[in-house]
N, C-alpha and C positions, 0 to 999 in steps of 0.2 A: 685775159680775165679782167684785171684792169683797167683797159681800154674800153670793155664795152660795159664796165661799172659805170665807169666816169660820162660816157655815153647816153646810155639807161638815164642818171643824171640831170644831163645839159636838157634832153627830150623832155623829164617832166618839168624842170623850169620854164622851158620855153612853153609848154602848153597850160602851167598854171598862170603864165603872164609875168614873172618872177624876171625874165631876162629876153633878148633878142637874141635873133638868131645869129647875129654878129658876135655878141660878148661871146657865147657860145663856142662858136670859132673861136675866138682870141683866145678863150680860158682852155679849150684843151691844147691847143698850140704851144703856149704858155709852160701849161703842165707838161707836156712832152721835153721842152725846153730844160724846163726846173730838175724832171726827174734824170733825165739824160749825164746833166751837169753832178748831176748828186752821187750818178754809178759811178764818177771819173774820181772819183775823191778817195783819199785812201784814211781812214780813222785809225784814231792811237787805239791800241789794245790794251 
């Protein structure tokens, strides 16, 4: 679900001119990275 928000996303920036289709790349890579690191985490109750 997610995945094709953040997707949905990257597509209209790239088509309003907003971003290349590189940062694009980078930024959901990025984000997979960020959010991966974030499941590993254990928070105080």
């Amino acid at each position: 679900m997610c995945a094709s928000l953040a997707l949905e996303a990257a597509r209209s920036r790239l088509f309003g001119g907003i971003h290349f289709a590189s940062a694009n790349d980078d930024g959901i890579a990025q984000g997979i990275c960020v959010g991966n690191e974030v499941l590993t985490l254990q928070f105080l109750e």
